[in-house]
Each structure stands twice: as C-alpha cells, then as structure tokens.
DOMAR-715101 format. One record per residue: residue number from 1; x, y, z of N, C-alpha, C in turn. Coordinates in steps of 0.02 Angstrom, whole numbers. Layout:
N
+-----+--------+---------+--------+---------+----------+--------+--------+---------+--------+
!   n ! n_east ! n_north !   n_up ! ca_east ! ca_north !  ca_up ! c_east ! c_north !   c_up !
+-----+--------+---------+--------+---------+----------+--------+--------+---------+--------+
! NUM !      X !       Y !      Z !       X !        Y !      Z !      X !       Y !      Z !
...
+-----+--------+---------+--------+---------+----------+--------+--------+---------+--------+
END
This chain:
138
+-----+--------+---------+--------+---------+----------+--------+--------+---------+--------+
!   n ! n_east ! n_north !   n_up ! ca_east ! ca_north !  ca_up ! c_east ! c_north !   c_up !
+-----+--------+---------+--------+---------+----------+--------+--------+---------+--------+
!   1 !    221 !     -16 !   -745 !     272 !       27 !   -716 !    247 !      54 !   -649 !
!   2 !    293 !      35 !   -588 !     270 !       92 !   -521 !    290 !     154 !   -544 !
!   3 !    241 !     195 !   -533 !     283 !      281 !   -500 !    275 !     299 !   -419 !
!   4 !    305 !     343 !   -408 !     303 !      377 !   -357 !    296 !     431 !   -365 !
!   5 !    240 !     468 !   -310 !     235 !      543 !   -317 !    215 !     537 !   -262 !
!   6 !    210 !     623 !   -219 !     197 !      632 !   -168 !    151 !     694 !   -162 !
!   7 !    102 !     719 !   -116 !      61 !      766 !   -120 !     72 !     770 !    -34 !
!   8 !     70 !     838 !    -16 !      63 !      875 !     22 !     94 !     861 !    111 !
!   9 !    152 !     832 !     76 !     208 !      805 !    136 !    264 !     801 !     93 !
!  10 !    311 !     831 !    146 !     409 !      826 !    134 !    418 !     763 !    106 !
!  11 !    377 !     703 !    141 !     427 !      663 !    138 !    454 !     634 !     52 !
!  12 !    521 !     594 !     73 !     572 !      580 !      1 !    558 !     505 !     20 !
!  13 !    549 !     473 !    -22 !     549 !      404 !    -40 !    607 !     391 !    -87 !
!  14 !    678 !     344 !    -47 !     738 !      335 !    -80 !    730 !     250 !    -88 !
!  15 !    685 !     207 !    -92 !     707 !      120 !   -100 !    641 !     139 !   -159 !
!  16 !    655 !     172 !   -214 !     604 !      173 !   -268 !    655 !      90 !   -300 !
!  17 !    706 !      60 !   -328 !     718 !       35 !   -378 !    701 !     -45 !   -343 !
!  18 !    742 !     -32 !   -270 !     722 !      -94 !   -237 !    643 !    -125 !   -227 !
!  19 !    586 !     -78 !   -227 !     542 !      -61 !   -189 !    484 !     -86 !   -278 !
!  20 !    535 !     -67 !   -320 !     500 !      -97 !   -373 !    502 !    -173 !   -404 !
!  21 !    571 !    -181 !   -391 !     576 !     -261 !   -398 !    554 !    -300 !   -360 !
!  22 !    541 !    -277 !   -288 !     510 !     -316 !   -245 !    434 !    -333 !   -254 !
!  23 !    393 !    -275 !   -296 !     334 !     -267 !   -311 !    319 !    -318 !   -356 !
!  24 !    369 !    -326 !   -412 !     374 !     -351 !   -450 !    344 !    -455 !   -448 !
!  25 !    412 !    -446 !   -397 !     396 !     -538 !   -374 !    342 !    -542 !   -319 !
!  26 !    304 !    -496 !   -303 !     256 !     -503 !   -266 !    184 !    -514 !   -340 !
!  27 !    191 !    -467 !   -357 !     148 !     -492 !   -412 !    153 !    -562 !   -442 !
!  28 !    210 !    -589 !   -478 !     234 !     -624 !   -517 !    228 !    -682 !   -457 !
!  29 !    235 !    -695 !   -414 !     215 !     -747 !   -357 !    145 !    -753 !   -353 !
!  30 !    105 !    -706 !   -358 !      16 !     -701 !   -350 !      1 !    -718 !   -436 !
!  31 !     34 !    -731 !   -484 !      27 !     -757 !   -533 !      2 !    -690 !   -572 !
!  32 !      7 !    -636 !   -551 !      -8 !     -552 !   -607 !     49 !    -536 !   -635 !
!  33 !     38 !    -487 !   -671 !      75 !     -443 !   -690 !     67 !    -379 !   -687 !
!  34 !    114 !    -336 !   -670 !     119 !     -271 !   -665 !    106 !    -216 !   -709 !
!  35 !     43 !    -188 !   -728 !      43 !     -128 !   -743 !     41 !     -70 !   -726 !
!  36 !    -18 !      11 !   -713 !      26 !       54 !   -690 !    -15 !      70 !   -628 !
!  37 !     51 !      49 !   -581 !      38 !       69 !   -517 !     61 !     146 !   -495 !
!  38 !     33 !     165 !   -461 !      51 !      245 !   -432 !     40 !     244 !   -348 !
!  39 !    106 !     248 !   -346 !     101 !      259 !   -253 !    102 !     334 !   -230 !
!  40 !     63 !     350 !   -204 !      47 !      423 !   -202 !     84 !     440 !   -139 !
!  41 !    110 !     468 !    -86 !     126 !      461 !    -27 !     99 !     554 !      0 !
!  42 !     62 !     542 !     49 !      32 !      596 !     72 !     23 !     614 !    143 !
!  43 !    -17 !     673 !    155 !     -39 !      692 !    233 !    -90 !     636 !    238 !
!  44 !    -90 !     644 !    314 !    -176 !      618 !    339 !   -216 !     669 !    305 !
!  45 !   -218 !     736 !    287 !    -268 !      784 !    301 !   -278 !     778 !    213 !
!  46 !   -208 !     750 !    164 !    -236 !      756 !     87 !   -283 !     682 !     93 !
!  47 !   -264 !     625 !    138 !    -295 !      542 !    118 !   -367 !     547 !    145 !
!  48 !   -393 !     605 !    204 !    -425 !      617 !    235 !   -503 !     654 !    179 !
!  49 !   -463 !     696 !    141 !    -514 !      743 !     89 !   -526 !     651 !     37 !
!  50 !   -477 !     647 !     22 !    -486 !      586 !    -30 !   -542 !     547 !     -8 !
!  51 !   -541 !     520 !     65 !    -590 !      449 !     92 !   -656 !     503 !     94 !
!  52 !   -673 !     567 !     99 !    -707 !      596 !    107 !   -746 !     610 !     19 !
!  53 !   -723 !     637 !    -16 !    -722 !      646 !    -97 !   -747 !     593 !   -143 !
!  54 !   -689 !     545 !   -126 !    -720 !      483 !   -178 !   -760 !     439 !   -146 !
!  55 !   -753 !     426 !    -56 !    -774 !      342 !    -48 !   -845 !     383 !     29 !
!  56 !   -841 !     428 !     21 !    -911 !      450 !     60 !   -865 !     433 !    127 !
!  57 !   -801 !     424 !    147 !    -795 !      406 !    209 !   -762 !     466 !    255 !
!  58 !   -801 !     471 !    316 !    -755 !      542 !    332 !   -702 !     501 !    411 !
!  59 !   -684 !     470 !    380 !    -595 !      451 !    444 !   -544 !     440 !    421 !
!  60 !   -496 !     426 !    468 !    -404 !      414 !    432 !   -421 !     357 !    428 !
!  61 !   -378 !     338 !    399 !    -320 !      272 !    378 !   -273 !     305 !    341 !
!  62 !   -197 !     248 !    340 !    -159 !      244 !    305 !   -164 !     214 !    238 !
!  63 !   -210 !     217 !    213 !    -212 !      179 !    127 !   -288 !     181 !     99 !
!  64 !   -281 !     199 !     39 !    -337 !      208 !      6 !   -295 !     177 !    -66 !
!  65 !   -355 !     103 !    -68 !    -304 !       92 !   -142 !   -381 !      93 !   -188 !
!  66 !   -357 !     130 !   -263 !    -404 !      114 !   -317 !   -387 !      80 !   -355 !
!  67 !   -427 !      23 !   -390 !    -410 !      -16 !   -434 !   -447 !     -12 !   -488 !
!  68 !   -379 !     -30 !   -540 !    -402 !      -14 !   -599 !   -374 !     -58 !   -639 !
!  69 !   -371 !    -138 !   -608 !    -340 !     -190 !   -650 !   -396 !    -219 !   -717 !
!  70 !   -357 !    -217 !   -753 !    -380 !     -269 !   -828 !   -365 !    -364 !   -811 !
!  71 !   -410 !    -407 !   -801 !    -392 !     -462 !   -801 !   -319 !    -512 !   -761 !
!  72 !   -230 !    -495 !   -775 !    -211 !     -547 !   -731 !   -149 !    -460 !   -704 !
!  73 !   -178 !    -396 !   -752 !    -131 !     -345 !   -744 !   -141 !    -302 !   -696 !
!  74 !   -124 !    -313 !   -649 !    -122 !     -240 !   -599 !   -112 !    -189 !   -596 !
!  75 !   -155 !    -130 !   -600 !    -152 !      -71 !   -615 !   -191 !     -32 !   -565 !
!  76 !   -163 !       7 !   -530 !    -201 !       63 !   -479 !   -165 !     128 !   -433 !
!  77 !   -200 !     155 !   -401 !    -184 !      190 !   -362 !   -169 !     197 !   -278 !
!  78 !   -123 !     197 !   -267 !    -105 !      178 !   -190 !    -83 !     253 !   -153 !
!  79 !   -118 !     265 !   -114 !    -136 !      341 !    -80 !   -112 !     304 !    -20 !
!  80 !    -62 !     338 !     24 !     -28 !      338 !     76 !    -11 !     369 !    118 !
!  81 !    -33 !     393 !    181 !     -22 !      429 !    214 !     27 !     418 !    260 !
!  82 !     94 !     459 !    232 !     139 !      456 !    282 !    141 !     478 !    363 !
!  83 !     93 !     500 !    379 !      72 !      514 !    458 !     46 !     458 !    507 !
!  84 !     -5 !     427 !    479 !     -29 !      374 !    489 !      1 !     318 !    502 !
!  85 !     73 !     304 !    433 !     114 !      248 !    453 !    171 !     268 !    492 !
!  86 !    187 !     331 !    501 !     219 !      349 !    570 !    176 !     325 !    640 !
!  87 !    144 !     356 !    643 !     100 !      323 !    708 !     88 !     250 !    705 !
!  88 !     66 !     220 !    675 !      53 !      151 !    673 !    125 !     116 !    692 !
!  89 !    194 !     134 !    664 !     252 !      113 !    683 !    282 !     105 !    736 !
!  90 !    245 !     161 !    779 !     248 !      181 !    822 !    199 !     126 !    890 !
!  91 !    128 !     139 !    870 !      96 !      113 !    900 !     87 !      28 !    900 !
!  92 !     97 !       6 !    845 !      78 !      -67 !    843 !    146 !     -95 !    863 !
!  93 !    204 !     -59 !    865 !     265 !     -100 !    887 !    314 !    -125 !    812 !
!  94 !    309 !     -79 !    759 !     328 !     -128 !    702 !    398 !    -116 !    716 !
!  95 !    459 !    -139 !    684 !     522 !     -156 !    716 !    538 !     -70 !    664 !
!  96 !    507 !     -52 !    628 !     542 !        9 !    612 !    483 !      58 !    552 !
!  97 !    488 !     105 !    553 !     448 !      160 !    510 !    447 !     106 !    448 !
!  98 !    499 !     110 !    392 !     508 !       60 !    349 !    488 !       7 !    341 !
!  99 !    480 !     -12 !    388 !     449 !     -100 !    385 !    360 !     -81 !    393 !
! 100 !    349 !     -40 !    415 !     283 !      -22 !    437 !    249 !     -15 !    359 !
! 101 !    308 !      38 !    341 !     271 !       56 !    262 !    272 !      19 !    203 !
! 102 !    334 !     -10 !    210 !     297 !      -88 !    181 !    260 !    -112 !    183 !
! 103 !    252 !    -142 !    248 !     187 !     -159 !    251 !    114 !    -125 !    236 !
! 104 !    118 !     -70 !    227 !      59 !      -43 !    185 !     84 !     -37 !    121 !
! 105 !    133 !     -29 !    108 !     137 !      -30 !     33 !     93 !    -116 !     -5 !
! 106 !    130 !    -162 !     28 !     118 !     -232 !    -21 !     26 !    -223 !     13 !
! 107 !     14 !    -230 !     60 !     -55 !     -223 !     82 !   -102 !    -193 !     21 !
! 108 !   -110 !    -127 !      6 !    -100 !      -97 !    -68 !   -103 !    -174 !   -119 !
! 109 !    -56 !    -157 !   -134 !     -59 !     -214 !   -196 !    -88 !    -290 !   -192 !
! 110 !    -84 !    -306 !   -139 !    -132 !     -395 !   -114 !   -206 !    -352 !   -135 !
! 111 !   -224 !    -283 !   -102 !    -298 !     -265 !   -140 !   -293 !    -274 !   -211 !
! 112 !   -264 !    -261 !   -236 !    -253 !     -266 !   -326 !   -252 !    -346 !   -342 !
! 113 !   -218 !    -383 !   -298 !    -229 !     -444 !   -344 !   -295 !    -485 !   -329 !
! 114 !   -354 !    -442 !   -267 !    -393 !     -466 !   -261 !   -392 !    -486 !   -196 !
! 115 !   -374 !    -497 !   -149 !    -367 !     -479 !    -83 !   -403 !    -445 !    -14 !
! 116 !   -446 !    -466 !     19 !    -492 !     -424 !     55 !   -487 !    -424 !    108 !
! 117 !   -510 !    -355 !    163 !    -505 !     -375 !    233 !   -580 !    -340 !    262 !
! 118 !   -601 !    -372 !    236 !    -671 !     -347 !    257 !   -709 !    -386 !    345 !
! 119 !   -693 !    -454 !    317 !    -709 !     -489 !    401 !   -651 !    -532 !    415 !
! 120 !   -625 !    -541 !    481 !    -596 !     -574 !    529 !   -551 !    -622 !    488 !
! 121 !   -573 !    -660 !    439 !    -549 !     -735 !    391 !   -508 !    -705 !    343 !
! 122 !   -533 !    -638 !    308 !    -480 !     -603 !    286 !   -427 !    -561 !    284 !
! 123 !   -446 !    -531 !    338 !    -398 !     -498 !    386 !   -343 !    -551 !    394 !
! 124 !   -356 !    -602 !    416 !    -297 !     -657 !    421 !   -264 !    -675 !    386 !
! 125 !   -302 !    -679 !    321 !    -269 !     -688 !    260 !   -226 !    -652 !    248 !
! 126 !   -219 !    -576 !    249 !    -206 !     -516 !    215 !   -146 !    -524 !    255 !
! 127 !   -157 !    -510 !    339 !     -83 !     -506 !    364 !    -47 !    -560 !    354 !
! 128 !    -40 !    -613 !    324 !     -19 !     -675 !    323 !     32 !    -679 !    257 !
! 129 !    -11 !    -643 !    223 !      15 !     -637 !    149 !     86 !    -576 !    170 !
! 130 !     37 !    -514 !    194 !      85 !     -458 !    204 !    140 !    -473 !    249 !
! 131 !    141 !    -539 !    293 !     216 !     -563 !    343 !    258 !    -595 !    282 !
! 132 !    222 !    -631 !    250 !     267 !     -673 !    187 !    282 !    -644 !    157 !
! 133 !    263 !    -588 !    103 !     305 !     -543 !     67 !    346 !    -510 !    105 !
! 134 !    343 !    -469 !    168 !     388 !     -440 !    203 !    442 !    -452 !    228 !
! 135 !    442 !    -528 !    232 !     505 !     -559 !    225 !    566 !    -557 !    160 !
! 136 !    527 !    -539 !    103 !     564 !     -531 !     50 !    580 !    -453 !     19 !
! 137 !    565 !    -420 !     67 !     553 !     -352 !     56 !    634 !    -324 !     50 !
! 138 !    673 !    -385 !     93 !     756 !     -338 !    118 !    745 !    -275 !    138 !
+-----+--------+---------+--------+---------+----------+--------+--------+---------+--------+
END
C-alpha cells in the first residue's frame, strides 16, 4: 500500500489514486511488487535534520529514500522535499512543478527496486528509467 503524509509544509498532494496505480505498473514492469511505501512530503529544513540524523549528511536534496524491501516486495520510505522540487523545476527547466515531482517520486522507488546513482553509468541508468516511466505517469 502507498501512503501519503506530509511533515512540516502546506503542501496537499491531490493525484494520490492516479499516483498509485502508476506506482503500481512501475513496480510490476521492474518485475516487484508493492508493499508499504510511505511518501513523506516535507521542508528542506525537516529532509535537512533527516540527512543530518540518520545518514551523517549535513546538505539538501530533494529525496531521502529508506529501504526496507523483503526480496521481490518493495517497501520503504520516501522523504521529499517539496522546496527543493520547486527549485529544481524551476532550475533544470522541467516542463512543470508536477512533472519535476514525479520525477522524484519514481526516482524514489527505482532506489527500491535496486537502482543506483552513485557514478556517471548509473546516473544514466536512473534518468533513463525515470524518462520511461514518466512517460506513463499521465
């Protein structure tokens, strides 16, 4: 099951039903299955204490995912900073806020099915994957 929750920002997330079926065949295409995902949606300043707390890291990003998959089931935590993918929407040119956060949303979950962007080869991978699902995102 996805949930949605939000910590320490307004914002409302309204494509929860769409946003789950889409999750859905993104998994079910990567050959997983869906267990419980939690999209957290937050400040820079709550994702900021988080990278600081759990992962020793003290800078932004827009995404902090934990995983907590069992074998082919995907299960984790997807921490999101809605500030971050404002600016990035902004800055990288994406055709809209929405499409931006998509794109960190499935980004998120390609980490869950195992997915890395640690050097250059994966990085390529990752956005490659994240243009192909985004196409199916509607």
């Amino acid at each position: 099951m996805i949930s949605f929750f939000t910590e320490d920002t307004g914002f409302s997330f309204r494509r929860r039903i769409k946003t789950r079926s889409w999750l859905r065949f993104v998994a079910k295409n990567e050959g997983k299955t869906l267990g419980d995902v939690n999209i957290i949606f937050c400040s820079d300043k709550y994702l900021l204490d988080v990278n600081v707390k759990y992962l020793g890291h003290s800078y932004y990003t827009d995404i902090i995912t934990f995983d907590y998959c069992e074998g082919r089931r995907l299960s984790g935590d997807l921490f999101i900073s809605i500030d971050s993918v404002l600016e990035n929407s902004l800055v990288y040119g994406a055709a809209s806020f929405d499409q931006e956060l998509n794109r960190v949303i499935v980004h998120g979950l390609l980490h869950l099915v195992g997915y890395d962007d640690h050097t250059p080869e994966d990085q390529k991978t990752m956005r490659e994957k994240e243009n192909f699902y985004l196409s199916y995102a509607g």
